[in-house]
KELUMRO-214591 format. One record per residue (C-alpha): residue number from 1; residue in one letter; chain; z, x, y. Coordinates in steps of 0.5 Angstrom, whole numbers, plus 500, padded with zeros to 3 digits. Layout:
REM KELUMRO-214591
<pt><i>NUM</i><aa>A</aa><ch>A</ch><c3>Z</c3><c1>X</c1><c2>Y</c2></pt>
...
This chain:
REM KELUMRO-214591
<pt><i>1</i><aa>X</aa><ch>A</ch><c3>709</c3><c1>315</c1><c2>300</c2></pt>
<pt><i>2</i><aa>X</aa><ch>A</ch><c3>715</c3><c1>312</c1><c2>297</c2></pt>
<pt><i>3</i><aa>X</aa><ch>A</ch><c3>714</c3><c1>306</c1><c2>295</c2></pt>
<pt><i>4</i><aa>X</aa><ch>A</ch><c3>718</c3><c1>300</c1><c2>292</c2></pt>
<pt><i>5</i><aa>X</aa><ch>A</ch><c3>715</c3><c1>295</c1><c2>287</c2></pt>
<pt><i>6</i><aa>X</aa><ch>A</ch><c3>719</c3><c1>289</c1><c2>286</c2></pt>
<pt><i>7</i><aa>X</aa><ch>A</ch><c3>716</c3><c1>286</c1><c2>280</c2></pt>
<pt><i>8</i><aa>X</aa><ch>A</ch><c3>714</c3><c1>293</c1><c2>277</c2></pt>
<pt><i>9</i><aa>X</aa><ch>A</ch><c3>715</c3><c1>291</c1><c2>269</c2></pt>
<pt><i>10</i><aa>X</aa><ch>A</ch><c3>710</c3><c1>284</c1><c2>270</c2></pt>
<pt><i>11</i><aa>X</aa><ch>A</ch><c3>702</c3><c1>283</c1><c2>268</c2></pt>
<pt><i>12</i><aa>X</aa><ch>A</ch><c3>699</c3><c1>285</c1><c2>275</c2></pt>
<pt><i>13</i><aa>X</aa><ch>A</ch><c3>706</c3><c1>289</c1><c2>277</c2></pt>
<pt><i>14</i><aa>X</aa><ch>A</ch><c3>704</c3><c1>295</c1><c2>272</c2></pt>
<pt><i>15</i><aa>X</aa><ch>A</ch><c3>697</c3><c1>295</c1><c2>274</c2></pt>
<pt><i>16</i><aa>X</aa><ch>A</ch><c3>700</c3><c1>297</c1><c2>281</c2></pt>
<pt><i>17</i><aa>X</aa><ch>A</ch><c3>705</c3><c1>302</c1><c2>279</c2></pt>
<pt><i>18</i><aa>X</aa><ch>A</ch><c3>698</c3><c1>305</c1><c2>274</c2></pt>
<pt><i>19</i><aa>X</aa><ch>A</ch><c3>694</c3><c1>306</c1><c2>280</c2></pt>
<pt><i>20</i><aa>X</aa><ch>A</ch><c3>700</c3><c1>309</c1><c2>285</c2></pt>
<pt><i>21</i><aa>X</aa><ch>A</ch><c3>703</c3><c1>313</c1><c2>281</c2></pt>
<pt><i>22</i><aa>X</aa><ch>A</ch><c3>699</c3><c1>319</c1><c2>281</c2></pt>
<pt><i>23</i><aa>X</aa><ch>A</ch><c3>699</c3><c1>319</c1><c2>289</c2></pt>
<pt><i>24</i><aa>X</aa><ch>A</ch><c3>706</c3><c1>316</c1><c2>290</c2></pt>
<pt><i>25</i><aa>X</aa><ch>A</ch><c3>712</c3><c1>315</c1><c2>289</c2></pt>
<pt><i>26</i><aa>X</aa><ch>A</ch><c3>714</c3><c1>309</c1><c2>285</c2></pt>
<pt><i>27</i><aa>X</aa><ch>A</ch><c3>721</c3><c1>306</c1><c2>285</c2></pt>
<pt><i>28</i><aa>X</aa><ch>A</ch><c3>721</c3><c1>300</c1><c2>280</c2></pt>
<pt><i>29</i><aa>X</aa><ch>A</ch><c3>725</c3><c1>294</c1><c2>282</c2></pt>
<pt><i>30</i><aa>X</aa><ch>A</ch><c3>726</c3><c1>287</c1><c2>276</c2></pt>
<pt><i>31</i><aa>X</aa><ch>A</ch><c3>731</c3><c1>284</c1><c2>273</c2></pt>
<pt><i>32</i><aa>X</aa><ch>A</ch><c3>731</c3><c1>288</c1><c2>267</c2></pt>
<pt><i>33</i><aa>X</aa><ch>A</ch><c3>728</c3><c1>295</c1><c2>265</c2></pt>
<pt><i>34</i><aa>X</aa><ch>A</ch><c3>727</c3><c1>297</c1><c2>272</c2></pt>
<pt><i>35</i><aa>X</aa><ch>A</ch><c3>729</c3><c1>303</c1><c2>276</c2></pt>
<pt><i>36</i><aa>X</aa><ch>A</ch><c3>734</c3><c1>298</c1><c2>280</c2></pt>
<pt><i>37</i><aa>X</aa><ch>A</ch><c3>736</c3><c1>291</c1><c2>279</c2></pt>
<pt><i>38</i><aa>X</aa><ch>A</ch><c3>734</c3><c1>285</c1><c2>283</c2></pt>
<pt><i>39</i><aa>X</aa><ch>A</ch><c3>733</c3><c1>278</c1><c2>283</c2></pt>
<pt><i>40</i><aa>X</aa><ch>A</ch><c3>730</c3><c1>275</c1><c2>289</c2></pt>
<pt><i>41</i><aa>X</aa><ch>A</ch><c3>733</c3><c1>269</c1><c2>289</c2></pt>
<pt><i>42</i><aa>X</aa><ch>A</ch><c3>739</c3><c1>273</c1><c2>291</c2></pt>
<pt><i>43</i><aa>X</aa><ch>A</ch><c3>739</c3><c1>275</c1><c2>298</c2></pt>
<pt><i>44</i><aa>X</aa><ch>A</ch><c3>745</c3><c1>279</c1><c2>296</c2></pt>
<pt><i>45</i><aa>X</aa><ch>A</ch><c3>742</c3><c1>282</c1><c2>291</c2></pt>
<pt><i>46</i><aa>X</aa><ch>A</ch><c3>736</c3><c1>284</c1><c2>295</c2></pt>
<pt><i>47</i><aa>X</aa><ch>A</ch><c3>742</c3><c1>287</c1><c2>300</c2></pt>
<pt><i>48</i><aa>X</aa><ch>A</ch><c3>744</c3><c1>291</c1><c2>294</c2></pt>
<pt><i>49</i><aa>X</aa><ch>A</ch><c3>738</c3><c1>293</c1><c2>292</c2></pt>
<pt><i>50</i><aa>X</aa><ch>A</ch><c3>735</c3><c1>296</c1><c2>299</c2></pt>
<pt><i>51</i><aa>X</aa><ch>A</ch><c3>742</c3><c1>299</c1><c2>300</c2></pt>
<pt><i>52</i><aa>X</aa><ch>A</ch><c3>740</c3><c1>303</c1><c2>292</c2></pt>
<pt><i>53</i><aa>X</aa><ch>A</ch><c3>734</c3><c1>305</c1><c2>294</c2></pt>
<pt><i>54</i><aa>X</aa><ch>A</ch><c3>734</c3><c1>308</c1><c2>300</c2></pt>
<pt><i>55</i><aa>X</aa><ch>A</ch><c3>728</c3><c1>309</c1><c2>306</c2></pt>
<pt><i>56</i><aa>X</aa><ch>A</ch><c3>722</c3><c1>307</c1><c2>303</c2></pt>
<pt><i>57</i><aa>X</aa><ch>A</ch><c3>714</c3><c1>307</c1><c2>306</c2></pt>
<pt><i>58</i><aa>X</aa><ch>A</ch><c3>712</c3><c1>302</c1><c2>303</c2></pt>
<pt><i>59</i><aa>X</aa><ch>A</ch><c3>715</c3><c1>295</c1><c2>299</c2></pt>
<pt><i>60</i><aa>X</aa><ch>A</ch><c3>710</c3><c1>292</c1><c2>294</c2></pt>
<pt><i>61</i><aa>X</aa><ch>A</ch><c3>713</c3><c1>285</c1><c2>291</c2></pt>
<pt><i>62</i><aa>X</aa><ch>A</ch><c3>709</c3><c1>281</c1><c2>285</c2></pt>
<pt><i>63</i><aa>X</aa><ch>A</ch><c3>714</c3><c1>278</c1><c2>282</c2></pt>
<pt><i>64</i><aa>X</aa><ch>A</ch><c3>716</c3><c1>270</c1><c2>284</c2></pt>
<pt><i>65</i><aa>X</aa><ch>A</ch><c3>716</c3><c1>264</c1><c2>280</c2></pt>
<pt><i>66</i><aa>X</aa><ch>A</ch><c3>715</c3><c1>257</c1><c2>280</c2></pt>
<pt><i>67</i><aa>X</aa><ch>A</ch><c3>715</c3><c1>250</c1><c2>276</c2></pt>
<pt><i>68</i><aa>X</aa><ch>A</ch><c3>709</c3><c1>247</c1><c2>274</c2></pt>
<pt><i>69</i><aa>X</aa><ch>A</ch><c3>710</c3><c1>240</c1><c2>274</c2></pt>
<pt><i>70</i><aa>X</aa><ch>A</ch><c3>705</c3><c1>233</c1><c2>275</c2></pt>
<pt><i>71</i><aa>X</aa><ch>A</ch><c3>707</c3><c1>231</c1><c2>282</c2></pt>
<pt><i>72</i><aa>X</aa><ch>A</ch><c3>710</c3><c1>224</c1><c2>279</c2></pt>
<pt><i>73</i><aa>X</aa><ch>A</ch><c3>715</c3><c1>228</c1><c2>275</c2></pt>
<pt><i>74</i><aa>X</aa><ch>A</ch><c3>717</c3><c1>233</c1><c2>280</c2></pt>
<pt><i>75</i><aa>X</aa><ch>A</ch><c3>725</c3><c1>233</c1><c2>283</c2></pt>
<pt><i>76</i><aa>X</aa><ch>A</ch><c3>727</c3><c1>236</c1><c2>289</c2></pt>
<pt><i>77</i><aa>X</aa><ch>A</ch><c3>731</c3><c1>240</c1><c2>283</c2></pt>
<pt><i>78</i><aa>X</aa><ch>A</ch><c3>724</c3><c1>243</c1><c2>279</c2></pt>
<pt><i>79</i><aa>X</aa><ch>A</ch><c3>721</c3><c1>245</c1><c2>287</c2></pt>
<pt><i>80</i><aa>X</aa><ch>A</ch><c3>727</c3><c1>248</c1><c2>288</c2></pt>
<pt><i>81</i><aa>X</aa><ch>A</ch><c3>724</c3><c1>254</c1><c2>283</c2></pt>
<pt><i>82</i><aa>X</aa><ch>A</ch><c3>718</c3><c1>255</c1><c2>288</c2></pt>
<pt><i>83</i><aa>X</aa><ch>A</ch><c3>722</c3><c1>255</c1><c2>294</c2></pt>
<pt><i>84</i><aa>X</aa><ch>A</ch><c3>728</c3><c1>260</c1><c2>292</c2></pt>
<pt><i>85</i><aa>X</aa><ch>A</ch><c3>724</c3><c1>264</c1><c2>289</c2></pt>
<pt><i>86</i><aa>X</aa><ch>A</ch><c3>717</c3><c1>265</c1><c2>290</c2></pt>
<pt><i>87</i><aa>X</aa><ch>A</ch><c3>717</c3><c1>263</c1><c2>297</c2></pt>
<pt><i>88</i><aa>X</aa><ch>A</ch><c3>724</c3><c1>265</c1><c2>301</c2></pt>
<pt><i>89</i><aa>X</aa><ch>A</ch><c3>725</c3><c1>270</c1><c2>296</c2></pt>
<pt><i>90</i><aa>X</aa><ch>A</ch><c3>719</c3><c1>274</c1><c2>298</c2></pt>
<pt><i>91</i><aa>X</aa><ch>A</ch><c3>720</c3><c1>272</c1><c2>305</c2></pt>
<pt><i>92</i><aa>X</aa><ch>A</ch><c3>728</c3><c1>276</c1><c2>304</c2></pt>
<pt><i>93</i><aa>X</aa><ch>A</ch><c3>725</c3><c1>281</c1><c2>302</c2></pt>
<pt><i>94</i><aa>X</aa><ch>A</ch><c3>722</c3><c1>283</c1><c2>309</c2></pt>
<pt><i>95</i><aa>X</aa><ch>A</ch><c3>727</c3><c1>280</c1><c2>313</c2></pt>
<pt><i>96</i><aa>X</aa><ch>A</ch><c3>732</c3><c1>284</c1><c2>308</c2></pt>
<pt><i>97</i><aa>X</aa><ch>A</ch><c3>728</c3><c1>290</c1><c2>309</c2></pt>
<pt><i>98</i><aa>X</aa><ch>A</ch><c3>725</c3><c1>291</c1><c2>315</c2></pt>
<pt><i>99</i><aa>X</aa><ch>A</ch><c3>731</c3><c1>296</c1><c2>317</c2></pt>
<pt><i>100</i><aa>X</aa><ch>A</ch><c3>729</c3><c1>301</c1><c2>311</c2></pt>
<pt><i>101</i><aa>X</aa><ch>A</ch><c3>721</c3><c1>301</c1><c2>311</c2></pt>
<pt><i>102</i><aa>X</aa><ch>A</ch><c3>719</c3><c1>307</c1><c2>315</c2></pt>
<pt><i>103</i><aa>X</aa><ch>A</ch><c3>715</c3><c1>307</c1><c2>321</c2></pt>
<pt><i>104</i><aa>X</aa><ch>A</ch><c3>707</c3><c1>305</c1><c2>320</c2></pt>
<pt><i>105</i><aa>X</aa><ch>A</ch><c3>711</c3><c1>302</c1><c2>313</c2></pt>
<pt><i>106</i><aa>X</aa><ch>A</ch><c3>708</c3><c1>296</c1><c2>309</c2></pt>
<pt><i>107</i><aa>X</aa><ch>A</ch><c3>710</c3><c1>290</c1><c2>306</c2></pt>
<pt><i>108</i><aa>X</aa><ch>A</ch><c3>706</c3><c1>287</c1><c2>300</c2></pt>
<pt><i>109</i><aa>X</aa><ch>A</ch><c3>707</c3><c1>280</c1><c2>298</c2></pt>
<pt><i>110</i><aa>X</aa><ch>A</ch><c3>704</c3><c1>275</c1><c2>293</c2></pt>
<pt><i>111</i><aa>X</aa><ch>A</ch><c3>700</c3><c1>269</c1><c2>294</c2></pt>
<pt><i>112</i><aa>X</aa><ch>A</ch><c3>696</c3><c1>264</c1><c2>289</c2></pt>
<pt><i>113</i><aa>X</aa><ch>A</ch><c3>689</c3><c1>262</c1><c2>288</c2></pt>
<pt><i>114</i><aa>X</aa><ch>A</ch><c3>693</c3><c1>255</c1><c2>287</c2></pt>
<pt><i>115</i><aa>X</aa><ch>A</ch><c3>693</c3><c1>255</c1><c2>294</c2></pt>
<pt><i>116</i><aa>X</aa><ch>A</ch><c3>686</c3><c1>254</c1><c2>296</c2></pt>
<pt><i>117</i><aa>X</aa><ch>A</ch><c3>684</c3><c1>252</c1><c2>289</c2></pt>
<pt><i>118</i><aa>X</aa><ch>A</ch><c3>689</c3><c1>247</c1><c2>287</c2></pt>
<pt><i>119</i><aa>X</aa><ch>A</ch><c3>690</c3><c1>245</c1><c2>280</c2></pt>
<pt><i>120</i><aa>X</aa><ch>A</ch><c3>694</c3><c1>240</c1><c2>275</c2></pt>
<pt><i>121</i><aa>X</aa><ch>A</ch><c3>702</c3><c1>240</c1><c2>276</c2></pt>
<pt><i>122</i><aa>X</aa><ch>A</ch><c3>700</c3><c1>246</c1><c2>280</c2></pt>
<pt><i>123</i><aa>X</aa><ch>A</ch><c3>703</c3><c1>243</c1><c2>287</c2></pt>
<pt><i>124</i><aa>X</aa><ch>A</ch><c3>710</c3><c1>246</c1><c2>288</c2></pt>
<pt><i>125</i><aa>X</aa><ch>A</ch><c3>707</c3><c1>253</c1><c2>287</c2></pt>
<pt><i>126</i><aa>X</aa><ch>A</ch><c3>701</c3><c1>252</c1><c2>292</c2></pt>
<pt><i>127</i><aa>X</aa><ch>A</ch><c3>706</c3><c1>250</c1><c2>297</c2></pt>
<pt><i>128</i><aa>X</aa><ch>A</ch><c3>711</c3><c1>256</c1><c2>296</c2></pt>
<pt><i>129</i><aa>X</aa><ch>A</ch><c3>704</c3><c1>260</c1><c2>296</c2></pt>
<pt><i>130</i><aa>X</aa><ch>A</ch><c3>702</c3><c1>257</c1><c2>302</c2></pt>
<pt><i>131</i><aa>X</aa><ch>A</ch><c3>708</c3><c1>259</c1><c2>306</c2></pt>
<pt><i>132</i><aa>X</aa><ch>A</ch><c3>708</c3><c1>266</c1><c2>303</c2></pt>
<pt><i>133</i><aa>X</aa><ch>A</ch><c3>701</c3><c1>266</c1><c2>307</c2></pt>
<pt><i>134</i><aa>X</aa><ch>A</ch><c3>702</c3><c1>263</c1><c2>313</c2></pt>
<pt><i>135</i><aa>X</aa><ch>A</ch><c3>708</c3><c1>267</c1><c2>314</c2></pt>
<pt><i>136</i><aa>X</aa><ch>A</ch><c3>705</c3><c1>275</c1><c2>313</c2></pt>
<pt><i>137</i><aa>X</aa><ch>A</ch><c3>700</c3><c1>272</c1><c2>318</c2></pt>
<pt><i>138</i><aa>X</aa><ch>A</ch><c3>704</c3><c1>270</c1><c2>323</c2></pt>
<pt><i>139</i><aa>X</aa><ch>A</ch><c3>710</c3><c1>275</c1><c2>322</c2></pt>
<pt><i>140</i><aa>X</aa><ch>A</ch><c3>704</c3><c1>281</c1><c2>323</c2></pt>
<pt><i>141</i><aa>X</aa><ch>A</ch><c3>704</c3><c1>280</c1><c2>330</c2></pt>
<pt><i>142</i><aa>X</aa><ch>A</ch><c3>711</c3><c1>281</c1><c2>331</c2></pt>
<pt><i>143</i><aa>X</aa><ch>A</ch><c3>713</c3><c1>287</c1><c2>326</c2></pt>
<pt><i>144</i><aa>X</aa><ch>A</ch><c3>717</c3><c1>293</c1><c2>329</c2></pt>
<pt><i>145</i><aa>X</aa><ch>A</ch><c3>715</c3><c1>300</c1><c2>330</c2></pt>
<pt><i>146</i><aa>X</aa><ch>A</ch><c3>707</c3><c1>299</c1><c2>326</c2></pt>
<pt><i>147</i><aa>X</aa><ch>A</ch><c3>709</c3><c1>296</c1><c2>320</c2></pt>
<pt><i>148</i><aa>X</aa><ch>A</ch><c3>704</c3><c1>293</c1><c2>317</c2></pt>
<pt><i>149</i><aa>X</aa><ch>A</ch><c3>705</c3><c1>285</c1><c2>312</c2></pt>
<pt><i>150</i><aa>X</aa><ch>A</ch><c3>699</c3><c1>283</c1><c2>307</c2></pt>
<pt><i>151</i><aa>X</aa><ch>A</ch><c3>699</c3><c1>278</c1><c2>302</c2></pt>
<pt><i>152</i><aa>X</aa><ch>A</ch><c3>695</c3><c1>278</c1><c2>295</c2></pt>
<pt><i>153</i><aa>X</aa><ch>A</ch><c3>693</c3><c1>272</c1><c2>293</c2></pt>
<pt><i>154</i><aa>X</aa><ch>A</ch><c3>690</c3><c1>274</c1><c2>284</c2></pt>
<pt><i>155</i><aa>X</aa><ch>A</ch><c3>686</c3><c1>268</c1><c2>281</c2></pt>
<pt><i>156</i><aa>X</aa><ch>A</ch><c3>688</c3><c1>267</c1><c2>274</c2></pt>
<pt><i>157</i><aa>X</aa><ch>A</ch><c3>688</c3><c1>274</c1><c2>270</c2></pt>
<pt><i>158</i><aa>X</aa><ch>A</ch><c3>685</c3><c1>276</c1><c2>264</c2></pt>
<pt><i>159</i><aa>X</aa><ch>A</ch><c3>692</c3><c1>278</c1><c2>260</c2></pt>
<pt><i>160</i><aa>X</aa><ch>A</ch><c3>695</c3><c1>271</c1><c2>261</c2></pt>
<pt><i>161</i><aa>X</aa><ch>A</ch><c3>689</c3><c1>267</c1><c2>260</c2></pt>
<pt><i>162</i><aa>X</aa><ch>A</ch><c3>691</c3><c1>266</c1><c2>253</c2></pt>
<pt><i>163</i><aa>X</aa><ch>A</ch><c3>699</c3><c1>263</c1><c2>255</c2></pt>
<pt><i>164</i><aa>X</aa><ch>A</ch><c3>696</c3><c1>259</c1><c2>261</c2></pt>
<pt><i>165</i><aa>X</aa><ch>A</ch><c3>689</c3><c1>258</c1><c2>261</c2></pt>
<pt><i>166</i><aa>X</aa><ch>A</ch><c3>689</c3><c1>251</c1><c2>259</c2></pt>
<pt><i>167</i><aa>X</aa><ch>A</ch><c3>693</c3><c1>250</c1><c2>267</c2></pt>
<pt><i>168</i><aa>X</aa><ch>A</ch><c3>685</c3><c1>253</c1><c2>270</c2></pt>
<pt><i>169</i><aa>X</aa><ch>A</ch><c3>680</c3><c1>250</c1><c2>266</c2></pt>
<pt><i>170</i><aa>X</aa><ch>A</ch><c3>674</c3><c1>252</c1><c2>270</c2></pt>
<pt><i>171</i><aa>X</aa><ch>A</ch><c3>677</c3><c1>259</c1><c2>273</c2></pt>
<pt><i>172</i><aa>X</aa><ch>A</ch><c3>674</c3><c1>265</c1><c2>271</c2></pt>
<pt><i>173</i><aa>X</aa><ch>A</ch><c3>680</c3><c1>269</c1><c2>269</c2></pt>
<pt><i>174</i><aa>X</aa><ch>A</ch><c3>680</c3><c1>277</c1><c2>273</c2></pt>
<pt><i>175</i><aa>X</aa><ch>A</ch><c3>682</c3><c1>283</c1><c2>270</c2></pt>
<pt><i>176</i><aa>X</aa><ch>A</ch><c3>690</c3><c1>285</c1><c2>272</c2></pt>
<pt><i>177</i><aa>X</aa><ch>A</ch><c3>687</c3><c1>292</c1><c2>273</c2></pt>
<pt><i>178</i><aa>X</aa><ch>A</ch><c3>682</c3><c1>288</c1><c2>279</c2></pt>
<pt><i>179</i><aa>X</aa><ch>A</ch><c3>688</c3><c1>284</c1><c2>281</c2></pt>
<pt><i>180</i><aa>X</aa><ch>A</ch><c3>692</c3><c1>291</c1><c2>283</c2></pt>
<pt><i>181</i><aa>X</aa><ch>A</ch><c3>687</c3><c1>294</c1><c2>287</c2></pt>
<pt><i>182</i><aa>X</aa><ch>A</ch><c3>688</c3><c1>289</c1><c2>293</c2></pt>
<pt><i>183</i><aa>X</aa><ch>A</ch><c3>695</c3><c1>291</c1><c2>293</c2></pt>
<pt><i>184</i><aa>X</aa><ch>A</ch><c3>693</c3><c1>298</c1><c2>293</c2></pt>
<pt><i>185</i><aa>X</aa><ch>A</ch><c3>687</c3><c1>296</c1><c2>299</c2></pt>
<pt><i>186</i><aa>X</aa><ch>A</ch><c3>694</c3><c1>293</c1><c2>302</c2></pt>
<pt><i>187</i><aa>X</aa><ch>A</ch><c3>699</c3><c1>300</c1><c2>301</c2></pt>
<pt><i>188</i><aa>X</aa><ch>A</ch><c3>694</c3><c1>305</c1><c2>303</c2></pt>
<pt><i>189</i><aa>X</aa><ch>A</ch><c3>690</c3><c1>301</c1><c2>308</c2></pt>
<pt><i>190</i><aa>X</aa><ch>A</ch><c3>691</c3><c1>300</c1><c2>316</c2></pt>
<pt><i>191</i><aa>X</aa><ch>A</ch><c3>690</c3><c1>293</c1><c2>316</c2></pt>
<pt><i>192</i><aa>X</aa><ch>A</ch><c3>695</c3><c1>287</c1><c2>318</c2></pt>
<pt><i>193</i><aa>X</aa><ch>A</ch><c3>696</c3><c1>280</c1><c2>317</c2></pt>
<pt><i>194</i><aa>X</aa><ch>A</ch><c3>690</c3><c1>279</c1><c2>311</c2></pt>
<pt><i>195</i><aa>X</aa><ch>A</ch><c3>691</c3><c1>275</c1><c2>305</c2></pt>
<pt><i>196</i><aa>X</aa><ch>A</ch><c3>687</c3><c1>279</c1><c2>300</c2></pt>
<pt><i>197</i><aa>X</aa><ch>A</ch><c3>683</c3><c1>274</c1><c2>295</c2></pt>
<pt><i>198</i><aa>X</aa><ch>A</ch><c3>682</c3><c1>277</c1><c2>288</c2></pt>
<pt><i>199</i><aa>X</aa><ch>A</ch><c3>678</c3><c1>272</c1><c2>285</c2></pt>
């Protein structure tokens, strides 16, 4: 398959690209560093980058962001981050994409374990992950020509505990090499509309 992974430089990202690689084809997408520039912030960036890379079978995305702010001290300007990035940027990529992915194609989105265990100042990336999720599972019942949405929601991983585990006290972080599998399960696999769990 030709796939591309938007994200690819990121901790869970390279794990993915690891574990395709040696079957597939892989066309990295990022900021920086990658085979083709795009910032899914930017539907016209997004437009570009489609235009770039050609026809794909596949479109795997571990990339998004959010602020991590206390409710009390959440703006409507901090929880824009989540909604232009993690939440509409992902959703662009399918709606942006659905042309260039070939018949019985995929798209691969990311989700959070934030979602369904919530944790201190971790609100606003919830509510983008939540919409993530209800969004594959909807969109799945109405995909053209067999293409394929799934989601993979990582818990806290192991490469990133350092940075970030004070945020999941009580989490028990996951390996990034454990995370990716889900996105393999998703590329490689026949299954729609799931929200894979890497806890």
């Amino acid at each position: 398959m030709r796939i591309l992974i938007v994200g690819a430089s990121g901790t869970i990202g390279q794990k993915v690209v690891e574990q395709l690689e040696s079957k597939h084809e892989i066309i990295r997408a990022g900021r920086n560093g990658a085979d083709v520039s795009v910032d899914i912030t930017n539907p016209d960036s997004i437009a570009e980058m489609y235009k770039q890379v050609g026809r794909v079978d596949a479109v795997v995305n571990a990339s998004g962001g959010a602020t991590f702010k206390a409710v009390p001290e959440l703006t409507p300007e901090l929880n824009e981050k989540g909604i232009e990035s993690k939440l509409k940027g992902q959703v662009n990529l399918v709606l942006l994409g659905q042309e260039y992915i070939n018949d019985g194609g995929s798209f691969t989105l990311t989700t959070g374990v934030m979602m369904d265990d919530p944790i201190p100042m971790g609100a606003s990336a919830a509510m983008a992950n939540g919409g993530v999720k209800a969004f594959v599972k909807s969109a799945s019942i109405e995909m053209p020509r067999g293409i394929r949405i799934n989601s993979v929601s990582p818990n806290i991983v192991l490469e990133t505990w350092e940075r970030l585990g004070d945020f999941f006290s009580g989490f028990i972080p996951v390996p990034a090499a454990q995370v990716a599998r889900g996105y393999v399960k998703s590329v490689e696999g026949k299954q729609t509309g799931q929200n894979y769990e890497m806890y």
